[in-house]
C-alpha positions as CSV (number, residue, x, y, z in Angstrom):
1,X,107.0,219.1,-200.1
2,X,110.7,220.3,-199.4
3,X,111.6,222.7,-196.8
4,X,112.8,225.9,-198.1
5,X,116.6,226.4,-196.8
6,X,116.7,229.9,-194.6
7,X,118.1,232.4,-196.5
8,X,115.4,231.4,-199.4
9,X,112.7,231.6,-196.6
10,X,113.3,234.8,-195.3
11,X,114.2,236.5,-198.4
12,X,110.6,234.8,-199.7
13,X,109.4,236.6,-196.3
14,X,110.9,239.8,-197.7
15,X,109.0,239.6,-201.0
16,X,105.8,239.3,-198.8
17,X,106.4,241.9,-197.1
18,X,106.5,244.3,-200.2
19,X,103.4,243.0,-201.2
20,X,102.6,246.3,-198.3
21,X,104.8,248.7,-200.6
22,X,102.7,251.6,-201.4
23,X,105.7,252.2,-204.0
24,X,104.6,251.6,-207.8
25,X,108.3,252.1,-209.3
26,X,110.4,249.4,-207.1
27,X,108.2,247.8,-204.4
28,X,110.4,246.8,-201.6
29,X,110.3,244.6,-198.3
30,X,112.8,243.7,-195.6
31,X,113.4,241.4,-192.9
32,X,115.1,241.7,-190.3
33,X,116.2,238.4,-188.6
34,X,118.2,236.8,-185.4
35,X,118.7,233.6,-184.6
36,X,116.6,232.6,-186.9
37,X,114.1,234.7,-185.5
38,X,112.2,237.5,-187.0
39,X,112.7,241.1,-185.4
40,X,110.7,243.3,-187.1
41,X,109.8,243.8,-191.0
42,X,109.7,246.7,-193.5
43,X,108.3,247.9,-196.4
44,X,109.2,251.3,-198.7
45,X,106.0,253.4,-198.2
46,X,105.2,257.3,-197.0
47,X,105.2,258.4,-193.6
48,X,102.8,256.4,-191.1
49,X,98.7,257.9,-192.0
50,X,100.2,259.7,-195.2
51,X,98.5,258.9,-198.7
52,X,100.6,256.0,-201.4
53,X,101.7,256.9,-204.1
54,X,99.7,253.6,-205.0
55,X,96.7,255.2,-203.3
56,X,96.2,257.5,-206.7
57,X,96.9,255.0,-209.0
58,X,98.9,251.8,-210.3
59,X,101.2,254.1,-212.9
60,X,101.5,257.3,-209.8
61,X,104.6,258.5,-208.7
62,X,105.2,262.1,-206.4
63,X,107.8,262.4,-207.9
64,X,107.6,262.3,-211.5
65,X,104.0,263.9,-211.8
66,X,106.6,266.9,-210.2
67,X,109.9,266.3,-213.4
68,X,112.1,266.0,-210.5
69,X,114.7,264.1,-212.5
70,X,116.8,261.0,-211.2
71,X,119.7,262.9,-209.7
72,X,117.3,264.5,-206.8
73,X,114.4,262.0,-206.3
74,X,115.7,261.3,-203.0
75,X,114.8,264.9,-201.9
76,X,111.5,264.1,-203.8
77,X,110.4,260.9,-202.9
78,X,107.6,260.3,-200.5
79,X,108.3,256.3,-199.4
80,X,111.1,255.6,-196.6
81,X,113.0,252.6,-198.1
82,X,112.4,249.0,-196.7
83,X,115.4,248.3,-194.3
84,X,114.9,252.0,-192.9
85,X,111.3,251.2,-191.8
86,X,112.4,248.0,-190.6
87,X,114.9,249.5,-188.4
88,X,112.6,252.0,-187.3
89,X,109.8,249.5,-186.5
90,X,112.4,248.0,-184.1
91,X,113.0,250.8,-182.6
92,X,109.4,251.5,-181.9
93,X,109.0,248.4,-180.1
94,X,112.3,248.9,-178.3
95,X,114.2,245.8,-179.8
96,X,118.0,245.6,-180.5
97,X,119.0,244.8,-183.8
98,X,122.4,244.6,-182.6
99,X,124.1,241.6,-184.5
100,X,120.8,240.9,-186.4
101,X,120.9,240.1,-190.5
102,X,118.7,242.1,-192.5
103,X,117.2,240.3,-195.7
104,X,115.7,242.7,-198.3
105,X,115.0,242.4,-201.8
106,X,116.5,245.3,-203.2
107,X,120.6,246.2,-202.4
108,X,120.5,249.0,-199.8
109,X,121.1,253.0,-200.9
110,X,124.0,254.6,-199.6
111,X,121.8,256.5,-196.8
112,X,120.3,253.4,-195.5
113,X,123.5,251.1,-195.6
114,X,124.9,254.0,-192.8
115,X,121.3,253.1,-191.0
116,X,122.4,249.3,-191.5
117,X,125.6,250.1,-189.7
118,X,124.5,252.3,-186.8
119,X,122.2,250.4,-185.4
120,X,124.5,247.2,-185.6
121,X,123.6,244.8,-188.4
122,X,125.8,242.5,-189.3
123,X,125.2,240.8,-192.3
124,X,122.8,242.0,-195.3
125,X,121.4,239.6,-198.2
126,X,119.9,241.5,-200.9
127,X,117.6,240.0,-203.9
128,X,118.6,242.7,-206.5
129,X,121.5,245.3,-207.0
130,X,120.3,248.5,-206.3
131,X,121.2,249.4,-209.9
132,X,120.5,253.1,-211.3
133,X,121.8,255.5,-214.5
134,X,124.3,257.5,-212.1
135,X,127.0,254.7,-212.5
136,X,129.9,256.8,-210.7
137,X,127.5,256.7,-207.3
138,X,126.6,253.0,-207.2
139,X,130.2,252.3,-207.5
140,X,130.6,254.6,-204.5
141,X,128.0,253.1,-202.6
142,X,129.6,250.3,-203.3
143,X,132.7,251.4,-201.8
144,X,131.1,252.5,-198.8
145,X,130.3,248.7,-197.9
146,X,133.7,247.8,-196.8
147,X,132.9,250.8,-194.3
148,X,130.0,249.7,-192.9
149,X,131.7,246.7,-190.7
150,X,129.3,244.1,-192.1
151,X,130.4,240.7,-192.2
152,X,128.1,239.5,-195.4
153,X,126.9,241.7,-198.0
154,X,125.7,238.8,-200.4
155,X,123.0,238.3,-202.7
156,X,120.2,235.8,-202.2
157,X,118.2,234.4,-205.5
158,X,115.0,231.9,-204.4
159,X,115.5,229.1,-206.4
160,X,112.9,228.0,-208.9
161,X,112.3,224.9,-207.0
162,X,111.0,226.9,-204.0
163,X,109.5,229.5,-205.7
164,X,107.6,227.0,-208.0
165,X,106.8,225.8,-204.4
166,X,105.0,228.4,-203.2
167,X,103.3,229.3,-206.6
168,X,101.7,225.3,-205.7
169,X,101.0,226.9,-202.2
170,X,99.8,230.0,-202.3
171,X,96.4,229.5,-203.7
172,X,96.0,226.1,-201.9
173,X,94.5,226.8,-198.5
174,X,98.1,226.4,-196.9
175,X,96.6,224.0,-193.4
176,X,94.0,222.4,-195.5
177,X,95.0,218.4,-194.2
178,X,96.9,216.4,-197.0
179,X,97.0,213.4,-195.4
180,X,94.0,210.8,-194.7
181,X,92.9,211.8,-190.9
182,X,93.7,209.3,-188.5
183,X,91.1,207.3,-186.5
184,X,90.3,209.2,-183.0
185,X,90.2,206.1,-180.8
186,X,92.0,202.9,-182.4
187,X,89.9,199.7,-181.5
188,X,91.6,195.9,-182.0
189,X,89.4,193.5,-182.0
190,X,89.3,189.7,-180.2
191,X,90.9,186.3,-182.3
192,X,92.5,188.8,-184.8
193,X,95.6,189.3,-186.5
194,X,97.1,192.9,-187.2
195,X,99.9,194.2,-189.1
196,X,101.7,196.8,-187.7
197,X,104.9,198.6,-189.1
198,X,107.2,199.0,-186.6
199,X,106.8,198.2,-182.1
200,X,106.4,202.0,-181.4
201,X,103.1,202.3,-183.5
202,X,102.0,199.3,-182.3
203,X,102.6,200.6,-178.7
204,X,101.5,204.1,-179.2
205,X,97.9,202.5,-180.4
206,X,97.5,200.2,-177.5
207,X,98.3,203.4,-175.0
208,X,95.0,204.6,-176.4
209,X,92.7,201.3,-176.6
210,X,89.9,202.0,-175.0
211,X,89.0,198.1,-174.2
212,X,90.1,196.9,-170.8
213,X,91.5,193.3,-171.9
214,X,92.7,191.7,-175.8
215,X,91.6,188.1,-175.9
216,X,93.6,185.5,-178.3
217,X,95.2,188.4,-180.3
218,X,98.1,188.5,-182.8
219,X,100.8,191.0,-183.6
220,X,102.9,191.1,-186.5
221,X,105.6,193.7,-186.5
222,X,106.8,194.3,-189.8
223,X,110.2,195.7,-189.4
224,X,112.3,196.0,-186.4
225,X,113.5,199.7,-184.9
226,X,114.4,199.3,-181.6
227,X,118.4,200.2,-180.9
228,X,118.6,200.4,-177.2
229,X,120.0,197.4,-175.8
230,X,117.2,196.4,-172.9
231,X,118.3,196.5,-169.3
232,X,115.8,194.5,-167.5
233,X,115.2,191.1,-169.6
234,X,117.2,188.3,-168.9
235,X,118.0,185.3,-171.8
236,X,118.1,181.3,-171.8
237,X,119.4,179.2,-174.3
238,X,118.7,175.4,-173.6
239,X,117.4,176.4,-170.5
240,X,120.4,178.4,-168.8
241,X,120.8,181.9,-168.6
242,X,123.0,183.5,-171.8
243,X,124.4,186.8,-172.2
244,X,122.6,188.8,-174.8
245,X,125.6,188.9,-177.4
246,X,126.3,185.7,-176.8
247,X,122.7,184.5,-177.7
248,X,122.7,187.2,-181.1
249,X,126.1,185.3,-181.9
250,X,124.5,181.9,-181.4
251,X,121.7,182.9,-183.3
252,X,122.9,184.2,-186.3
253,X,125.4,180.5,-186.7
254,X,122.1,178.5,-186.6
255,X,120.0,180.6,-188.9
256,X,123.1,180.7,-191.2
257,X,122.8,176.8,-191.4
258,X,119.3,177.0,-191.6
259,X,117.8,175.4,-188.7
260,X,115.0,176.7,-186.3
261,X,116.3,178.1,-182.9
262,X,114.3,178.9,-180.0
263,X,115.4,180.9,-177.0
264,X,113.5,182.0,-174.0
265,X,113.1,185.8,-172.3
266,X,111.9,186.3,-169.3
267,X,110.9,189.7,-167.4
268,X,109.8,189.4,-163.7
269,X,107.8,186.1,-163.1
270,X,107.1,186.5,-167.0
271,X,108.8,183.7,-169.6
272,X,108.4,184.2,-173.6
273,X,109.7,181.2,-175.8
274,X,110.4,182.3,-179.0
275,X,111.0,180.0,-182.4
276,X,113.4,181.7,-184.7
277,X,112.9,180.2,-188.8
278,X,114.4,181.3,-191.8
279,X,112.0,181.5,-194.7
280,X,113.7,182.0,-197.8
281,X,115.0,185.2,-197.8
282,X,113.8,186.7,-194.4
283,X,113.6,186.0,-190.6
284,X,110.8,185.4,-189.0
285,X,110.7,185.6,-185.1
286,X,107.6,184.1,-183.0
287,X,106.3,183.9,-179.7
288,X,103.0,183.3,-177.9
289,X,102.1,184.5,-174.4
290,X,99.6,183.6,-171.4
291,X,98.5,187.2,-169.7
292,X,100.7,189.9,-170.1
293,X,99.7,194.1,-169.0
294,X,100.6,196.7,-170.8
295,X,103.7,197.2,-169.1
296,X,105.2,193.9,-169.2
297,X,104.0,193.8,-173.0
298,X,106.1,196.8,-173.8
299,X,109.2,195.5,-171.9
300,X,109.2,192.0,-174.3
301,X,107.7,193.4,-177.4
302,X,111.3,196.3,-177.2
303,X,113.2,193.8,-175.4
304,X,113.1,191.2,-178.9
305,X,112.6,194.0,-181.4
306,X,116.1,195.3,-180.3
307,X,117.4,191.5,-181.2
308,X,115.6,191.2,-183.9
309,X,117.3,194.4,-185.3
310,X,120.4,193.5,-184.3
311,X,119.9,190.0,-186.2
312,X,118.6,191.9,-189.2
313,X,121.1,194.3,-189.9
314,X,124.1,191.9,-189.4
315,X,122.8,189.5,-191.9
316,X,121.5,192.0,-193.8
317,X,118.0,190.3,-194.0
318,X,114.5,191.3,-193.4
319,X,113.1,189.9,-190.3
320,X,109.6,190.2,-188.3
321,X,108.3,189.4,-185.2
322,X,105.3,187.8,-184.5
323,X,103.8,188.1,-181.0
324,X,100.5,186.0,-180.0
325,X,98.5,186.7,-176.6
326,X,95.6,185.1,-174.7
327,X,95.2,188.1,-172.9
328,X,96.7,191.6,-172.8
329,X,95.1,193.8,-170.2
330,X,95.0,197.3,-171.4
331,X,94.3,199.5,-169.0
């Protein structure tokens, strides 16, 4: 599913609206939108409580059951347009369009562009010119843009893409879930391995674990994420303390050469030996530990996933991380 971009989504808005239009010759809707934020909304139709023309009919029109010809249907027609009612909505409630774009899917009329420009929008997308058999007045009205002060007067066409979209949508029930629910409590179990994609799921489902203690469990983190350098871990080499670059340096020259490399990490009176191997054309990271909480796990398990990562990208190899524990208290 792709995310309609927003001039599509609010002239798709627009549409909706005139699905309201109690007009059967040119239904009409309009948006009116700031900061990406909807204002109020229109849609052509009679005066609030009056009858539609739609009301007697799905071929009815005021002003043709009367011959009023083109020239004067103004005078004759019963609906306020779109972008008037919109404006007037606003109003209403006592909110300033000042600024505001107004999205609408048929070109403003000469009387409500000068609405448009009274009341202090800015910029107006429009689905379809306005378009009509009195040639000489749409070029005037046409004209009388570049005297309105807008600063866009452009046309907006929903691409097929979205529109085929929302023909997909429509008659789906829209929340209806799409993706397989997820469990409501995750549960590990003792002596297992699991398989986890990344340390932050893995993480995120042990916040939840409703057991108070993990007994001989195993991790394996697929693929390492972590980019923030950790601050509280310290790192031995050959039992003396090395500098964090230092020891990614060190360890990329030996797993170039192909030969296991272990290091150590400690975190408060905690110390995690790890045995680096290259297996063909990946990395593979692995460490056992007595009893660790929850806390201290979190602080290792980010601490080597940021190393790992680091490893990974410059040798441009796929590496995991394998973390064993006796016990991890939970809770």
């Amino acid at each position: 599913m792709i995310r309609a971009p927003w001039h599509e989504y609010f002239m798709l808005l627009a549409k909706i609206v005139a699905l309201r239009s109690g007009c059967n010759s040119r239904p009409s809707g309009a948006v009116i939108v700031k900061d990406k934020r909807i204002l109020a909304t229109g849609y052509n139709g009679p005066m609030p409580g009056a009858w539609h023309c739609t009301d007697r009919g799905p071929g009815y029109c005021f002003r043709r059951e009367k011959g009023i010809p083109d020239i004067d249907k103004y005078n004759f027609c019963r609906a306020t347009h779109a972008e008037a009612n919109a404006i007037a909505q606003a109003a209403r409630f006592g909110i300033s369009v000042e600024g505001a774009s107004l999205y609408c899917t048929l070109a403003p009329c000469y009387v409500c562009l000068k609405l448009i420009a009274s009341a202090g929008i800015k910029e107006v997308y429009y689905e379809h010119d306005y378009g009509s058999r009195d040639f000489e007045r749409d070029q005037f009205w046409k004209e009388a843009i570049k005297e309105a002060g807008l600063k866009k007067f452009e046309q907006v066409i929903v691409s097929e893409e979205v529109l085929t979209q929302l023909q997909e949508i429509l008659p789906y029930p829209t929340s209806k879930r799409r993706l397989a629910p997820t469990e409501f409590l995750e549960e590990f179990e003792n002596d297992k391995k699991y398989g986890l994609p990344n340390v932050e799921v893995l993480l995120n489902k042990l916040r939840y674990l409703t057991k108070q203690a993990l007994k001989d469990i195993t991790f394996v983190i697929e693929k390492p994420t972590v980019k923030e350098k950790p601050t509280e871990l310290s790192f031995y080499f050959n039992d003396k303390p090395f500098d964090l670059s230092n020891l990614i340096n060190t360890l990329e020259k030996q797993i170039n050469l192909d030969q296991k490399f272990n290091f150590a990490v400690k975190y408060e009176n905690i110390e995690v030996s790890i045995e680096v191997l290259r297996e063909a054309e990946n990395i593979r990271f692995k460490c056992s530990l007595d009893h660790c909480n929850l806390i201290s796990f979190t602080k290792i398990a980010e601490g080597l996933d940021y190393i790992i990562n680091q490893v990974s990208e410059h040798l441009s190899l796929p590496a995991r991380l394998e973390i064993s524990i006796k016990s991890l208290t939970t809770n």
